[in-house]
N, C-alpha and C positions, 0 to 999 in steps of 0.2 A: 350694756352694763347694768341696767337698772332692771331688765326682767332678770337677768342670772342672779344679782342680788336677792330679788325677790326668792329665785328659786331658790338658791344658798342657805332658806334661813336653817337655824338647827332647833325645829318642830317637824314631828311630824308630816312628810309632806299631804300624807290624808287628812290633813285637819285645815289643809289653805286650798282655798281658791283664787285664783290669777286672773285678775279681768284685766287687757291692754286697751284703753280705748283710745280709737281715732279717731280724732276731730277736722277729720276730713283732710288729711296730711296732703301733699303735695311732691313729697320727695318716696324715698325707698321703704317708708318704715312698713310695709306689706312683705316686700323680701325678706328683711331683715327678720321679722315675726314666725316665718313658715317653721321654722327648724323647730319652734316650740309649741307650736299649735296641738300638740300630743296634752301639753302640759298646763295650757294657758286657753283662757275663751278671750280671742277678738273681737268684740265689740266696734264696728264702724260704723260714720255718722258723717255728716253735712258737718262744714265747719260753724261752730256756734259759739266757741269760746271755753276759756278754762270753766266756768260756770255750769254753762250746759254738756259738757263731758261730765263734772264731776254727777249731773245728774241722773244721768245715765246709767253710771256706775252704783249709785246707790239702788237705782230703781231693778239692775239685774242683780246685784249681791245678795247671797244668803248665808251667807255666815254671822255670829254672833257679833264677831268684833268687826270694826272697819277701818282698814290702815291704807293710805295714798300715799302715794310714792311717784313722786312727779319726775317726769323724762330726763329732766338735767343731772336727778338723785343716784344714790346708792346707798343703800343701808348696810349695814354688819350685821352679819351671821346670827349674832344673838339679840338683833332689836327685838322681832317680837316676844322671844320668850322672857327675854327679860320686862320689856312691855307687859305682859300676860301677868308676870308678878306681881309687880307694881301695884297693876289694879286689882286683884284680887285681896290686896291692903286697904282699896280703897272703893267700897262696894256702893258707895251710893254717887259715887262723879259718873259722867258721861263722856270723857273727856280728860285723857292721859297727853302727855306733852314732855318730851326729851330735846335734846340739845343737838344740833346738827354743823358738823367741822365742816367751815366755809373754806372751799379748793379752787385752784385756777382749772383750766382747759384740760392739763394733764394730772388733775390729781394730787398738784402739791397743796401742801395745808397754807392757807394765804395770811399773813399777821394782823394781829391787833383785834382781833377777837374775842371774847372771853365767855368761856363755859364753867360758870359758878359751879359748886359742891352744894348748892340750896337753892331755892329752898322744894319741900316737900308738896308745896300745893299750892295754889294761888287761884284769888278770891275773885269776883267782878270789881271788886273796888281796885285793887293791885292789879288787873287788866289795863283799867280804865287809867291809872296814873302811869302806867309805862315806867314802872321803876323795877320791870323784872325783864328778863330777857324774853321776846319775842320769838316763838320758833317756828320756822315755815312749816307747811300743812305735809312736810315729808316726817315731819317729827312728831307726829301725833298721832295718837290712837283712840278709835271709839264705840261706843256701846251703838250699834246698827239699830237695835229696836226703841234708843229712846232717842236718835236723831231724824230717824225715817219719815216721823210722822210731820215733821216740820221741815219737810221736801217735799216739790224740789225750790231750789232759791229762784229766785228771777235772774231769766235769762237776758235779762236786757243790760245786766249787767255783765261786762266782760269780763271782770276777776272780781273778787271780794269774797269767795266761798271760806278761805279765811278766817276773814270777820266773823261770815254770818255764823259759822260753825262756833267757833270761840266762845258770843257772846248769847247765841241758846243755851250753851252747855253751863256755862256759867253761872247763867241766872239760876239754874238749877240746884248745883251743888260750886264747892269749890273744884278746880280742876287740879289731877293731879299729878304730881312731876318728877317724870325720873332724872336727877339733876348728873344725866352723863351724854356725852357725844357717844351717838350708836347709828351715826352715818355722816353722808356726805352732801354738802350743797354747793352744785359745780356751779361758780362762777367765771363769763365766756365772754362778756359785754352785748352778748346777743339774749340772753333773757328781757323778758318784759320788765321788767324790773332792774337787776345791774345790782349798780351801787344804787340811783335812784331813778325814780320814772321819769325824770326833767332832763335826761342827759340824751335824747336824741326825737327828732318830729315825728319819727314814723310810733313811737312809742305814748307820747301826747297824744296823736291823734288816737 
């Protein structure tokens, strides 16, 4: 679901590039990939963590912009192009950020979530106080030539590419916000994360 996503969007498909990368999987996701190997560059690797894939990914990307789209995701049809607008309003951020509808295992929208109408852009200081909504690294879009050069993150860290993304981009300009839901973040109880990272030992550990 999450490559057909990607392929779905409504751009140009000559203007996107598809990298899937493996971080050394364990189960079928090599099957599951062949059918679009026309369409997509598989990228496999030793498992190293979401960190060291995401570095990966940057290190073979040539495209302008750089959008992730993490395994559990699904985007809509019009993220990027609508994406692509956005920033072109806003020529000096590094670092675009939309709203992503939290769903169960099958796809229903799950409650008590809320996807504000604002605001337009937000600062490091409004990062940093967490009084805006937080959107996973499937909801964001970025400028490849001015994140590049501050790769790759340390791989000794398992996750945080998040972070580190958010708060280079940041410092720089403010970041800016398309305040709409323009996909999906499947919640399973099998993510690293869940509701939170305390709720099981193999995930602490």
């Amino acid at each position: 679901e999450a490559v057909e996503s990607a392929l779905g969007q409504d751009i140009d498909p000559a203007n996107l590039e598809i990298l899937v990368v493996d971080d050394g999987s364990t189960d079928d996701s090599a099957r599951r990939i062949a059918p679009y190997l026309d369409r997509v560059r598989w990228l496999s690797k030793s498992n190293g963590g979401a960190v060291s894939a995401f570095n990966l990914g940057v290190r073979e990307a040539r495209g302008e912009f750089l959008a992730i789209l993490e395994s559990d995701d699904v985007w809509d049809p019009p993220k990027l192009s609508r994406c692509l607008a956005r920033f072109a309003e806003s020529p000096d951020s590094w670092m675009l950020q939309h709203w992503l509808r939290f769903v169960d295992r099958e796809g229903r929208e799950l409650p008590g979530y809320d996807y504000p109408d604002h605001p337009r852009s937000v600062t490091m200081d409004e990062i940093l106080d967490r009084r805006l909504p937080y959107t996973p690294l499937s909801g964001a879009l970025f400028r490849l030539d001015k994140i590049a050069p501050h790769t790759p993150f340390p791989e000794r860290f398992f996750y945080g590419t998040d972070i580190c993304l958010r708060m280079v981009c940041a410092l720089q300009a403010p970041v800016a916000v398309l305040p709409e839901a323009l996909g999906s973040r499947r919640m399973h109880g099998s993510n690293l994360f869940g509701e939170t990272v305390y709720d099981h030992a193999v995930k602490l550990e």
